[in-house]
C-alpha positions, 0 to 999 in steps of 0.5 A: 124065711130064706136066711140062714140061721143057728140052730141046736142039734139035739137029736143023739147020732144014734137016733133015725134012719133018716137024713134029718136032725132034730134041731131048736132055733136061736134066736138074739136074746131079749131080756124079757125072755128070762120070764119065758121057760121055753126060751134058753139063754145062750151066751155068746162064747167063742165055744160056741160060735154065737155072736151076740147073746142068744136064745135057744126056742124050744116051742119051735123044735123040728127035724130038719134035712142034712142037705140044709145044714151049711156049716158047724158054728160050735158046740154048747155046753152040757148044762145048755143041752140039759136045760134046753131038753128039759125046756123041750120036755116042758114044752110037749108035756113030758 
């Protein structure tokens, strides 16, 4: 609580009225996640900001407020964004 942390952006630009985006956390990788379908691994590229190996957690997607967002680390890759919008369909049933 209180600390600044990575997250995915996975909402479209196009969708809400809203100041908000719809965002997954990450988390530092633990190799027991490779099991967990919810949990996306993120490997640390300079692409993407990350500066260890990460996961994305996808049972703790919220829409989050503008004014929170403190700076861009980078992007993900499309095949990340697949598999973490599967992970989010899996996740609510879809």
């Amino acid at each position: 609580m209180g600390k600044t942390r990575p997250a995915v952006i996975v909402n479209p630009p196009s969708v809400g009225s809203m100041p908000l985006r719809i965002v997954v956390p990450v988390t530092a990788w633990n190799r027991k996640y490779a099991t967990v379908p919810w949990l996306v691994y993120l490997k640390a590229t300079k692409r993407n900001g990350l500066g260890k190996e990460s996961a994305a957690d996808c049972f703790q997607i919220k829409s989050v407020s503008l004014a929170r967002f403190v700076s861009k680390l980078g992007d993900v890759r499309a095949e990340e964004i697949e598999e973490i919008s599967a992970a989010i369909a899996l996740c609510v049933g879809a």
